[in-house]
C-alpha positions as CSV (number, residue, x, y, z in Angstrom):
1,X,0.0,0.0,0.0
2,X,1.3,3.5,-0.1
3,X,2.5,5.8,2.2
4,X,0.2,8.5,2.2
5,X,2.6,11.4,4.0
6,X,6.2,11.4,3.9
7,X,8.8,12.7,6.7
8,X,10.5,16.5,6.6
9,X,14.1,15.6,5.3
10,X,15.6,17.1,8.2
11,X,13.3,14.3,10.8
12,X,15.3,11.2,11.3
13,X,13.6,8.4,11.3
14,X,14.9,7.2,14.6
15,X,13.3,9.1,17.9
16,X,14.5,8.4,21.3
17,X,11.9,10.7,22.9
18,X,8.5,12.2,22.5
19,X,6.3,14.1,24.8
20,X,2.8,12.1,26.0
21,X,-0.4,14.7,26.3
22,X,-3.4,14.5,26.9
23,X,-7.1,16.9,26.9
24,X,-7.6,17.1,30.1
25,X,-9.7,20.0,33.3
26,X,-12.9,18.7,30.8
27,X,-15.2,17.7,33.5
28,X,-13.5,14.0,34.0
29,X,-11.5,12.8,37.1
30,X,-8.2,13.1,35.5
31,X,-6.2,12.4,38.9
32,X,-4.8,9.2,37.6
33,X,-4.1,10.5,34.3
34,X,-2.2,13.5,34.8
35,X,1.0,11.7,36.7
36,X,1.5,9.9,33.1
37,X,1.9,12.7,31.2
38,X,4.9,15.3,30.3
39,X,2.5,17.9,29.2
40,X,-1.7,18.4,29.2
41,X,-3.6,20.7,27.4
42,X,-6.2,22.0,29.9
43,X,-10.0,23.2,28.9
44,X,-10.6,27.0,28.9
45,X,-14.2,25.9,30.2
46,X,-15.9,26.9,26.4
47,X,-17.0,23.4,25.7
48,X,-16.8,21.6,29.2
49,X,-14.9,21.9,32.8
50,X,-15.9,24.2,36.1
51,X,-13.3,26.4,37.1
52,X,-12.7,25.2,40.5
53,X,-12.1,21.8,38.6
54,X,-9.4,23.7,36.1
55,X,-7.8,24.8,38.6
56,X,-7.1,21.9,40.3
57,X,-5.7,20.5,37.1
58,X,-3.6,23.4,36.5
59,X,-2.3,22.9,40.2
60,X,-2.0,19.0,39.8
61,X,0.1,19.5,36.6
62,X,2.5,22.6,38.2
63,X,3.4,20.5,40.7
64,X,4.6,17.6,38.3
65,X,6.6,20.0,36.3
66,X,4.3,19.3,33.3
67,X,4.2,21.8,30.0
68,X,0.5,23.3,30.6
69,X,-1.1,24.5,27.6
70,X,-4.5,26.2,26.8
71,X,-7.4,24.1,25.2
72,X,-9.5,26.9,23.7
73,X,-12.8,25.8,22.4
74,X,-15.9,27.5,20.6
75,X,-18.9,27.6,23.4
76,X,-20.4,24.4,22.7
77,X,-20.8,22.8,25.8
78,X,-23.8,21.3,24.6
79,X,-21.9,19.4,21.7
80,X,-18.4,18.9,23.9
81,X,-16.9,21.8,21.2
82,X,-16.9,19.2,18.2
83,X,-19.6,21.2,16.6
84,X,-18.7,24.0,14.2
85,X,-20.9,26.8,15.3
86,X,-19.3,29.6,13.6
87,X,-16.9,30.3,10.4
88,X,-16.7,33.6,11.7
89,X,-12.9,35.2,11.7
90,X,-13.0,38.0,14.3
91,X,-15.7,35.7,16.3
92,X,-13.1,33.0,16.1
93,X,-10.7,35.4,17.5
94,X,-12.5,36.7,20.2
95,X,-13.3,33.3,21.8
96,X,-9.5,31.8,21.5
97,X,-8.3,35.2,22.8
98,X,-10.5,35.6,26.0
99,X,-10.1,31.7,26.8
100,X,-6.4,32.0,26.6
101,X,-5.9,35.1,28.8
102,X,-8.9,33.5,31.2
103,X,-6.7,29.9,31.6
104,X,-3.3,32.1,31.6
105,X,-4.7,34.1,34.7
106,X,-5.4,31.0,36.5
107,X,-2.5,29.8,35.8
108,X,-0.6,33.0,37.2
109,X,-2.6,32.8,40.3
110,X,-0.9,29.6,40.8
111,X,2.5,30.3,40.5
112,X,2.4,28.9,36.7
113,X,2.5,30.1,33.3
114,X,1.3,28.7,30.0
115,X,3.4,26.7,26.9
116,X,1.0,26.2,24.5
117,X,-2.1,26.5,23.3
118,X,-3.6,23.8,21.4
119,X,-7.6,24.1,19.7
120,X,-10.0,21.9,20.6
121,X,-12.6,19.9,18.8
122,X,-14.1,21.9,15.5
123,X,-11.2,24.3,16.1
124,X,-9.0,21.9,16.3
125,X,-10.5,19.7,13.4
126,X,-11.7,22.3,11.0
127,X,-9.8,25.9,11.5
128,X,-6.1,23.9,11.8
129,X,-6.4,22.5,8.1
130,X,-7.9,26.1,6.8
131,X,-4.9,28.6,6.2
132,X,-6.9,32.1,6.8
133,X,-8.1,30.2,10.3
134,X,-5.3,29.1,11.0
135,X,-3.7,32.3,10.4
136,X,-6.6,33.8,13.1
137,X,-5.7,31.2,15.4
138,X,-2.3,32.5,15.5
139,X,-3.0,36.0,15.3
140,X,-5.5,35.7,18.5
141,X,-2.9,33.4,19.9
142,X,0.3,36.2,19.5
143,X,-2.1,38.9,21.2
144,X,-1.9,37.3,24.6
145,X,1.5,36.0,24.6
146,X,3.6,35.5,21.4
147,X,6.1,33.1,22.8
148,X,3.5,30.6,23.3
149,X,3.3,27.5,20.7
150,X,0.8,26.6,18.6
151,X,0.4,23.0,18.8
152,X,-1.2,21.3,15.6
153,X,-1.6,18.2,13.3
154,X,1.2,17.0,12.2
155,X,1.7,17.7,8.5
156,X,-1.4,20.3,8.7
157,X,-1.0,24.3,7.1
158,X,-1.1,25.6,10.4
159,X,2.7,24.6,10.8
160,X,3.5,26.8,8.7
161,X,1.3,29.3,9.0
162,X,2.5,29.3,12.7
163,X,6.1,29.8,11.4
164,X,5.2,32.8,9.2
165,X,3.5,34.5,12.0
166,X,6.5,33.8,14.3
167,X,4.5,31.3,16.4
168,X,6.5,28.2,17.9
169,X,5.0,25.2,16.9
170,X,4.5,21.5,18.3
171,X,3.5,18.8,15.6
172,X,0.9,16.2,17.2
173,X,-0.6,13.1,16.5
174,X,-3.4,11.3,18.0
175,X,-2.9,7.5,19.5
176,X,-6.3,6.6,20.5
177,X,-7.6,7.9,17.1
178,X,-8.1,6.7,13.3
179,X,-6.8,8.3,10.6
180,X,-7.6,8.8,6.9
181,X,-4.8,8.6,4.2
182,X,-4.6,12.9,4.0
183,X,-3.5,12.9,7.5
184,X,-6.5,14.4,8.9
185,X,-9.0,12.2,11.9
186,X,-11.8,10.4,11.1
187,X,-15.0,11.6,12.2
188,X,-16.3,10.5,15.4
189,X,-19.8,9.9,13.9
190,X,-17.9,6.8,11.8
191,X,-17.5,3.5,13.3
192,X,-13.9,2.8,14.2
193,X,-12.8,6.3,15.1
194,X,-11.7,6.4,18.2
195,X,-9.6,3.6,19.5
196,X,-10.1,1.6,22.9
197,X,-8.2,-1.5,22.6
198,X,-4.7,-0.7,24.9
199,X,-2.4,-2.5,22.9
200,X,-3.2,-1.1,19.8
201,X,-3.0,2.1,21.1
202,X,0.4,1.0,22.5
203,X,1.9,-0.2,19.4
204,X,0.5,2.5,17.7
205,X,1.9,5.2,19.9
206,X,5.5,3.4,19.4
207,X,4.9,3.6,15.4
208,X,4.2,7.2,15.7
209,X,6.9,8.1,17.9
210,X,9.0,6.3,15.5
211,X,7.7,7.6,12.2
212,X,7.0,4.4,10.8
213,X,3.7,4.6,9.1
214,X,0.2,3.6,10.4
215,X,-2.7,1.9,8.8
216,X,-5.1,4.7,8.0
217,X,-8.9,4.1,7.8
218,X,-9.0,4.0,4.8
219,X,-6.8,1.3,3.9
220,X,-3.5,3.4,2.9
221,X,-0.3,3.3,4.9
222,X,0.4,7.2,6.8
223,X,3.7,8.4,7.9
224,X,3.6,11.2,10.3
225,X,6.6,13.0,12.0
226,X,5.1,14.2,15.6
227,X,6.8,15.8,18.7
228,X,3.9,14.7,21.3
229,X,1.6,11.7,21.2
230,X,-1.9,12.8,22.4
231,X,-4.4,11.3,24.2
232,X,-8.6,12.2,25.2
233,X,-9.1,12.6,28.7
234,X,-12.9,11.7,27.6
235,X,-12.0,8.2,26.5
236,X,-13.3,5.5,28.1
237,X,-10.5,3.6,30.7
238,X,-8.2,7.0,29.5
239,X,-5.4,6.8,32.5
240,X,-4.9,2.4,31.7
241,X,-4.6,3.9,27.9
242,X,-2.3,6.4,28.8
243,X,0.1,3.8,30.8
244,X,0.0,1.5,28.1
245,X,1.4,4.2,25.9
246,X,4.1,4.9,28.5
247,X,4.8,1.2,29.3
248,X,5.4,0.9,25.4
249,X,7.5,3.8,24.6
250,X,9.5,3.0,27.9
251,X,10.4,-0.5,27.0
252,X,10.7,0.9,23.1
253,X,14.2,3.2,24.8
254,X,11.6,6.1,23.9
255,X,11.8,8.6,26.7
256,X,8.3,10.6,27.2
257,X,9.8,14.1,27.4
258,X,8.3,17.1,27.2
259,X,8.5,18.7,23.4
260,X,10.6,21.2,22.2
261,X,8.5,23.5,20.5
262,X,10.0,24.5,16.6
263,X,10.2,27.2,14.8
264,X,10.5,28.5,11.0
């Protein structure tokens, strides 16, 4: 079959470490979860989460020395953000912006200080893949705090629209979710799109890290070339999932580290 997506020249083929993430301060007793991980992306409360939950989260993960990173949504708690409500730029904008400086105020209160900020759902799934979105994203993103990274799929435009705004960026792929042969998720409303089984996440997570390519939905063969492995806090039996990935990459020599974001 062929390989759908290729590696960057410059990304050996051989990775010794990867940072493991995960969604997490959505409403879902992460306290298990968190300890696995060298970085989490925590809710801005737009789609789900109460505050004094969030800020447990952001305490729980300042005292592990995780990365912490924004998860901005559009306000859809109703549909967990995974509905695309609005195509509208400056709307757009306005939501990522607020939720940022909201989460990054928190933070402060705590003694911490944000990474990264990585979209959720139908931002995540529809504005990353969409240049002049993407380049919104970014734009709302550099307004609160420029030195922040944008983290996105792996092989997506908003890598390099990231780069040409000045953004950081952080390349991600998903180990508990199917692909289709362009590199982008398959919908959650098809059968088969979110993955439960723990050793196929496992081995999948190692093939990742690795850049060897996956089996894509769709029956073609995907390379991607990611710097952290992410997985849903939602997901059923989501902390066993998450030390299945870490058992895996540990006995693999592949260190879960956090990533170092790149740049242009």
């Amino acid at each position: 079959m062929p390989v759908a997506r290729r590696l960057p020249p410059s990304q050996s083929a051989r990775v010794n470490a990867i940072d493991l993430s995960a969604d997490v301060g959505e409403g879902f007793d992460d306290t298990e979860l968190v300890p696995l991980l060298t970085s989490v992306n925590v809710s801005c409360g737009g789609h789900a989460g109460s505050w004094p939950a969030i800020r447990a989260t952001l305490a729980r993960a300042r005292d592990l020395g995780l990365a912490i990173g924004a998860h901005p949504s559009l306000p859809d708690r109703e549909g967990f953000g995974r509905r695309l409500t609005t195509r509208d730029p400056a709307a757009i904008a306005a939501l990522v912006e607020a939720q940022i400086r909201a989460l990054a105020d928190a933070a402060a209160r705590l003694g911490s200080a944000l990474t990264h900020v990585k979209p959720h759902g139908a931002l995540y799934d529809f504005c990353l893949w969409d240049r002049d979105l993407a380049g919104t994203l970014c734009a709302a993103i550099a307004r609160v705090d420029s030195r922040l990274a944008l983290v996105a799929p792996a092989g997506s435009p908003a890598i390099e629209v990231a780069h040409a705004s000045g953004l950081a960026s952080i390349a991600e792929a998903f180990a508990d979710r199917a692909y289709r042969a362009d590199g982008r998720l398959v919908s959650r409303t098809e059968p088969g799109a979110l993955l439960l089984d723990a050793t196929r996440v496992a081995a999948r997570a190692v093939a990742l890290a690795r850049g060897e390519p996956i089996p894509t939905h769709d029956g073609a063969m995907l390379r991607l070339a990611p710097a952290t492995l992410c997985l849903h806090g939602d997901t059923p039996d989501a902390p066993a999932l998450a030390r299945a990935v870490r058992d895996a990459l540990v006995a693999a020599a592949i260190v879960p580290r956090r990533a170092l974001p790149a740049r242009a």
